[in-house]
PASEDO-664795 format. One record per atom (N, C-alpha, C): atom name; residue in three letters; residue number from 0; x negated, y negated, z negated. Coordinates in steps of 0.1 Angstrom, whole numbers, plus 2048, in hexadecimal, padded with zeros to 3 digits. Atoms other than C-alpha are relative to their C-alpha. Layout:
residues N
atom,res,n,xx,yy,zz
CA,ALA,NUM,X,Y,Z;
...
This chain:
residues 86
atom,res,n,xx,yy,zz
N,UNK,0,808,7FC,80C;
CA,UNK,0,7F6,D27,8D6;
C,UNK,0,7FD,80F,802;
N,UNK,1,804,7F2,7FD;
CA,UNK,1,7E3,D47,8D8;
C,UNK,1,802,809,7F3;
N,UNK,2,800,7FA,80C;
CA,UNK,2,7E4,D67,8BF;
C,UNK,2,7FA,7FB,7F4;
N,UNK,3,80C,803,80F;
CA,UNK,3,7C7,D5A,8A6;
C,UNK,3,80C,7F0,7FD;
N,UNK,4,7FA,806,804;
CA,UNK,4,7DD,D3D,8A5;
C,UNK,4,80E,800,7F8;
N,UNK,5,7F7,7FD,804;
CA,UNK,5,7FC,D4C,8A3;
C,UNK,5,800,806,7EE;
N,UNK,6,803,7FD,80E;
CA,UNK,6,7EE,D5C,884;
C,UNK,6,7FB,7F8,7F1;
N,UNK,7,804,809,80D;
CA,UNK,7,7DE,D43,86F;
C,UNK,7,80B,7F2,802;
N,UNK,8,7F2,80B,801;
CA,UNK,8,7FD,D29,878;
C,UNK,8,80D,806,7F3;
N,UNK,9,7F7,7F7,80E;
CA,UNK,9,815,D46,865;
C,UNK,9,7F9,806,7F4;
N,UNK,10,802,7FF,807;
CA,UNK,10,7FE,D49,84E;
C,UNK,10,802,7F8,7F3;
N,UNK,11,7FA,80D,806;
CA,UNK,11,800,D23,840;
C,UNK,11,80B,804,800;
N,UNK,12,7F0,806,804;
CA,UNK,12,821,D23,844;
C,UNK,12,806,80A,7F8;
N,UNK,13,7FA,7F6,80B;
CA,UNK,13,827,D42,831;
C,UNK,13,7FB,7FE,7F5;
N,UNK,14,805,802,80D;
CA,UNK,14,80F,D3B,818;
C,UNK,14,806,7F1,7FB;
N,UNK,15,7F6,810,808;
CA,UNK,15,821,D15,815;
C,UNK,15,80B,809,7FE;
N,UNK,16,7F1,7FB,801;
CA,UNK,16,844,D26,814;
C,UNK,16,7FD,806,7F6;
N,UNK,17,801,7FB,80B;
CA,UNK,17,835,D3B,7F7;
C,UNK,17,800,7FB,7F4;
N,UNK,18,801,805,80E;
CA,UNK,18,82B,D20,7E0;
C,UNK,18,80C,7F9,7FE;
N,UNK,19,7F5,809,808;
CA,UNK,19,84A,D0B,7E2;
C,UNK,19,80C,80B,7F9;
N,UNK,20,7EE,7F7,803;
CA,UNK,20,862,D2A,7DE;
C,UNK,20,7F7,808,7F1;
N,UNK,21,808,7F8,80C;
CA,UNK,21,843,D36,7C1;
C,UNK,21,7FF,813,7FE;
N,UNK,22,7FF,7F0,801;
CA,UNK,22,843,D5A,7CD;
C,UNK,22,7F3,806,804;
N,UNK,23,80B,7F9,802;
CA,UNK,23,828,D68,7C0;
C,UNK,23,7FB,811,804;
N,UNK,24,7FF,7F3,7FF;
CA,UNK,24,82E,D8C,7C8;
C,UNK,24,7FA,804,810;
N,UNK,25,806,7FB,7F2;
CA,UNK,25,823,D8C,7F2;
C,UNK,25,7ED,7FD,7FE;
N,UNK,26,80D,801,7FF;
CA,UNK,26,802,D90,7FD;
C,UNK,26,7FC,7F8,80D;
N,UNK,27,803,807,7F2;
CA,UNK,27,7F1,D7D,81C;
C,UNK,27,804,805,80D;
N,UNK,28,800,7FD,7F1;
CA,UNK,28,7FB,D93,838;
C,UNK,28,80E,7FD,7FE;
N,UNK,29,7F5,805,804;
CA,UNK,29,81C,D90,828;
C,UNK,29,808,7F0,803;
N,UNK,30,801,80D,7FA;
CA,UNK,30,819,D6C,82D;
C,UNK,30,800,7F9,80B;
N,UNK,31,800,804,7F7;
CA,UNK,31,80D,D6D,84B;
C,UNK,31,80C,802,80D;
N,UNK,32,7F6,7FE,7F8;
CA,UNK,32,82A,D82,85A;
C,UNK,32,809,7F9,7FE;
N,UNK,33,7F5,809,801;
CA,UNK,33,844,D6A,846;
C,UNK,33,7FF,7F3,80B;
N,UNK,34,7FE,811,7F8;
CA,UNK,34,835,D48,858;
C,UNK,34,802,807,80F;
N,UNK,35,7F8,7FF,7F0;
CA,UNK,35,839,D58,87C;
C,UNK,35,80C,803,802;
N,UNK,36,7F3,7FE,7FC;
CA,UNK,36,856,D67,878;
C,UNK,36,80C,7F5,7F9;
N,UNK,37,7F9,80D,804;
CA,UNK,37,862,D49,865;
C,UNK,37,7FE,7F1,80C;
N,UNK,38,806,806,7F2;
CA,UNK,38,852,D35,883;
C,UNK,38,80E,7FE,809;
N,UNK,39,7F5,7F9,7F7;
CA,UNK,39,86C,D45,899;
C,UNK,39,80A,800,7F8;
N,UNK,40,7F1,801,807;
CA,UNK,40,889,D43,884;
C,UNK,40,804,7F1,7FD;
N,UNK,41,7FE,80D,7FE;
CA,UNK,41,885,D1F,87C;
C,UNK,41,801,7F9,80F;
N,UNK,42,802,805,7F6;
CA,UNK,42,87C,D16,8A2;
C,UNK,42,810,805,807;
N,UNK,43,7F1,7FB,7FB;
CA,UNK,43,89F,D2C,8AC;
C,UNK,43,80C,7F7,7F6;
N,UNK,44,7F7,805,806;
CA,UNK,44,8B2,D18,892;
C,UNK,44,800,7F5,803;
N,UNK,45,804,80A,7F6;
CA,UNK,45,8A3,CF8,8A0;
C,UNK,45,804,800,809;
N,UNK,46,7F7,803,7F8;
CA,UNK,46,8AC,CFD,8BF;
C,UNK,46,80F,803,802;
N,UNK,47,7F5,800,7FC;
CA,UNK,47,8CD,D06,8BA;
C,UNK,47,808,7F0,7F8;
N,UNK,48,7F7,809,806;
CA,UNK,48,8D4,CE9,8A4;
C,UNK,48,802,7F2,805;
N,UNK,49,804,809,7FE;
CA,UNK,49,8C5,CD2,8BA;
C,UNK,49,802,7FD,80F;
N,UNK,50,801,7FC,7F2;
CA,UNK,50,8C6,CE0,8DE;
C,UNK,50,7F9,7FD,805;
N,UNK,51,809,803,7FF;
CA,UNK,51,8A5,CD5,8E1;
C,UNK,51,7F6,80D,803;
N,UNK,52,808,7F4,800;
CA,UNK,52,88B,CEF,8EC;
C,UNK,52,7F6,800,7F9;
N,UNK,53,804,806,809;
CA,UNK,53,873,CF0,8D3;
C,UNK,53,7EE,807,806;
N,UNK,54,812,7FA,800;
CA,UNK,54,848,CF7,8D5;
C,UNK,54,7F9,7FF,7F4;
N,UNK,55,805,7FB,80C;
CA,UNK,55,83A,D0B,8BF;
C,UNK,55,7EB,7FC,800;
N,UNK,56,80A,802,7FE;
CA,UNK,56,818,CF7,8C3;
C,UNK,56,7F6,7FD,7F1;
N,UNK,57,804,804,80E;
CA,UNK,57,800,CEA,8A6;
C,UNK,57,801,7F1,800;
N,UNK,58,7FC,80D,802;
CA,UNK,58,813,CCC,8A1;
C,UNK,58,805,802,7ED;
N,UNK,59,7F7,804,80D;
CA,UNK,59,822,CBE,87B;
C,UNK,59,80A,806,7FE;
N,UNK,60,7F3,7F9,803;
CA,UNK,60,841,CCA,883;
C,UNK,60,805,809,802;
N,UNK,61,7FD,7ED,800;
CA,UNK,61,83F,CEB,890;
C,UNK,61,7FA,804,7F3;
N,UNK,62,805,7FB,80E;
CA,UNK,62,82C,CF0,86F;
C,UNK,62,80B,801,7F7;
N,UNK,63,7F1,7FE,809;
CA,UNK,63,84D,CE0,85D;
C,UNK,63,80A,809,801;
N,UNK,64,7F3,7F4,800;
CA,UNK,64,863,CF5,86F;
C,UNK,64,7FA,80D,7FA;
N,UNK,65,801,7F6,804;
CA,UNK,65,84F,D14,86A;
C,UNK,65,802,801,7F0;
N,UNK,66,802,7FE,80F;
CA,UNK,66,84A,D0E,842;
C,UNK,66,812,800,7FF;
N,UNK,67,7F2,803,801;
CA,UNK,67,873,D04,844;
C,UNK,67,803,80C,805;
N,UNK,68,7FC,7ED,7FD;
CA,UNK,68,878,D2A,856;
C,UNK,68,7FC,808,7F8;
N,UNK,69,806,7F8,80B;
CA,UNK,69,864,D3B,83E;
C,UNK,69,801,7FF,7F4;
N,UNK,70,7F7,7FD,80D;
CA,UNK,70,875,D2F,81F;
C,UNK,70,80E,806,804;
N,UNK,71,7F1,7F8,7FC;
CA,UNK,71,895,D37,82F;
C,UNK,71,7FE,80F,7FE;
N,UNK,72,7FF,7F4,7FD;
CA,UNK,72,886,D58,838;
C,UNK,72,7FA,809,7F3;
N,UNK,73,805,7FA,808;
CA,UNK,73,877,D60,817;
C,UNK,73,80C,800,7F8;
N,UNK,74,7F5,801,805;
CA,UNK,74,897,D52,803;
C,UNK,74,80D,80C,805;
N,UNK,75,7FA,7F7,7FB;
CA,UNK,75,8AC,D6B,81A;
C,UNK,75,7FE,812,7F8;
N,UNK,76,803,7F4,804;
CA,UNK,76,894,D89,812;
C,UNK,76,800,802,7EC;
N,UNK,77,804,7FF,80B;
CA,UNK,77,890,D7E,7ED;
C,UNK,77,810,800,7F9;
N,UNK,78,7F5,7FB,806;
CA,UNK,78,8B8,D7F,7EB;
C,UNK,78,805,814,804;
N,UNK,79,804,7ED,7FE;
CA,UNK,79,8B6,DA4,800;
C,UNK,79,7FF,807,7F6;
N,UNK,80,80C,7F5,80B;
CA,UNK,80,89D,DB3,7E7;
C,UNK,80,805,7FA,7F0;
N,UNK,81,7FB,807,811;
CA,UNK,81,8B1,DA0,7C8;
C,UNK,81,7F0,7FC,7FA;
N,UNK,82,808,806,80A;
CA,UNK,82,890,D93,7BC;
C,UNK,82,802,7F3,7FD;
N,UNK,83,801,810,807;
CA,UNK,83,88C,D74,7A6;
C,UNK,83,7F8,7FF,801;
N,UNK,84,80D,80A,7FD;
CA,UNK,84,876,D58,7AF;
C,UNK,84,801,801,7F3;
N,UNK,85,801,804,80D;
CA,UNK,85,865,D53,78E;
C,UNK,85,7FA,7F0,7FB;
């Protein structure tokens, strides 16, 4: 997957990871950095759970994992920064 992808893949998936967790407070670049680096955090927890090597391609379930890393990774920061989901 190239950069323009890498970017609008972490975008979805940050902006999905936003509505289920209802955090209204980030903005889109915000978004976009949670789904990659949620990307990569789900894909490293993946394969360690799995020992499967994983591809971060535009498949269904690299999407799942990424949205699945990016609530983790917002739920993490959103106990960090003590804010309440509202």
């Amino acid at each position: 997957m190239n950069v323009l992808g890498w970017i609008v893949f972490g975008a979805l998936a940050g902006w999905v990871a936003s509505l289920v967790i209802r955090d209204k407070h980030r903005g889109c670049l915000t978004n976009m950095v949670t789904g990659i680096l949620g990307a990569l955090l789900g894909g490293f927890i993946y394969q360690l759970t799995t020992g499967k090597k994983w591809d971060f391609g535009w498949h269904w379930s690299s999407f799942g994992v990424a949205v699945l890393g990016s609530l983790l990774l917002l739920l993490i920061i959103n106990l960090v920064t003590r804010r309440r989901v509202e």
